[in-house]
C-alpha positions as CSV (number, residue, x, y, z in Angstrom):
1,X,58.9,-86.6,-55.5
2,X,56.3,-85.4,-58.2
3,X,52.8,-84.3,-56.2
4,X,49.8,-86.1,-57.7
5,X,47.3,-84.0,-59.4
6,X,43.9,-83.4,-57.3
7,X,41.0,-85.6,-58.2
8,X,39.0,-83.2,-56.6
9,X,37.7,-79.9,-58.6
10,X,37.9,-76.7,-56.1
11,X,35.6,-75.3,-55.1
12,X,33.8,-78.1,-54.5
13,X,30.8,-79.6,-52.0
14,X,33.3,-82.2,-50.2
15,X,31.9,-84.6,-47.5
16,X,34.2,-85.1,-43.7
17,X,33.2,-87.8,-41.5
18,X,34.5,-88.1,-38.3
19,X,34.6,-90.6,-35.8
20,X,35.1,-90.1,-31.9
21,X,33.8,-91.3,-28.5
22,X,30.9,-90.3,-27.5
23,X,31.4,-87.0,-25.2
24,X,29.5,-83.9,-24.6
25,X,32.2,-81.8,-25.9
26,X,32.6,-83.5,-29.3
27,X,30.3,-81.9,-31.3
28,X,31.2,-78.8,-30.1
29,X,35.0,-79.1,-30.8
30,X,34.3,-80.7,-34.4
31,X,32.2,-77.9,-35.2
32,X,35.0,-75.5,-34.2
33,X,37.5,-77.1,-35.7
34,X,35.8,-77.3,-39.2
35,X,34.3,-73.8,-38.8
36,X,38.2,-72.9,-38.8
37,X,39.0,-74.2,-41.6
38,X,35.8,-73.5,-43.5
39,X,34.4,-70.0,-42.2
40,X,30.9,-70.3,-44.2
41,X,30.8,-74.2,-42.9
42,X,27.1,-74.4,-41.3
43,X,26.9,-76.5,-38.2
44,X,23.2,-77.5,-38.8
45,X,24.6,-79.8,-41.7
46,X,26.0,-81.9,-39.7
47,X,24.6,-85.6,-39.9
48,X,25.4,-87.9,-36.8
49,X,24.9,-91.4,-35.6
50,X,25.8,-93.2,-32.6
51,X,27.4,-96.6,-32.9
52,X,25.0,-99.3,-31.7
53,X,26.8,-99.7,-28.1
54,X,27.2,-95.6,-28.3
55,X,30.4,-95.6,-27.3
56,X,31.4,-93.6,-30.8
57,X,29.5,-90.7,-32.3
58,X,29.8,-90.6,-36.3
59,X,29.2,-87.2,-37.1
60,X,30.0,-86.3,-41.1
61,X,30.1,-82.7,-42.0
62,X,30.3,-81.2,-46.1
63,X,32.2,-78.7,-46.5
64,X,32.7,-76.0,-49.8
65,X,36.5,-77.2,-50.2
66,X,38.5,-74.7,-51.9
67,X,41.9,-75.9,-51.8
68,X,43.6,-79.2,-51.1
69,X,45.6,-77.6,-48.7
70,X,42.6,-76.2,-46.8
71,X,41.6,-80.2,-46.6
72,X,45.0,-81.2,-45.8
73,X,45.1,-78.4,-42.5
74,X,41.6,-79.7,-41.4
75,X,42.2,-82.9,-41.7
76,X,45.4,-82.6,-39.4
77,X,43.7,-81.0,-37.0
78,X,40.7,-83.2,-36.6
79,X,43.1,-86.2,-36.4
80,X,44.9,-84.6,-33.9
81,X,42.3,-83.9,-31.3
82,X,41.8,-86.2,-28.5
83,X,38.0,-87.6,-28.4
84,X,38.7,-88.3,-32.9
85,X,39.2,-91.5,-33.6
86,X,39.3,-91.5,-37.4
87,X,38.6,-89.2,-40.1
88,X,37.4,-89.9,-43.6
């Protein structure tokens, strides 16, 4: 199976959103995760929004993407966590 060629150019500004329920420990373990992947990743960034019944917490943070594989890691791990919903 032939791998597609990246649409993306690296390094590049590359937007995250994530989705979860709303908990107090969701911003703090989004941050973590993405600050693990992307070392100079500045949680001040971060852009959130509550759903209208705020039962989910939208939070969308850009990272400088360097590699698909770095993308590929993070986005494993955010989908894996337990308060993450979806990822985009």
């Amino acid at each position: 199976m032939d791998e597609q060629p990246s649409l993306i150019e690296y390094p590049s500004d590359f937007p995250i959103k994530i989705m979860g329920r709303q908990d107090p420990g969701l911003t703090h373990a989004i941050t973590t995760i993405v600050h693990r992947h992307a070392p100079d990743f500045d949680p001040v960034t971060i852009e959130m929004r509550a759903s209208k019944q705020r039962k989910y917490l939208s939070l969308t943070c850009t990272i400088r993407a360097t590699s698909r594989e770095q993308l590929d890691a993070l986005y494993r791990e955010l989908c894996d966590h337990p308060l993450v919903v979806m990822v985009l």
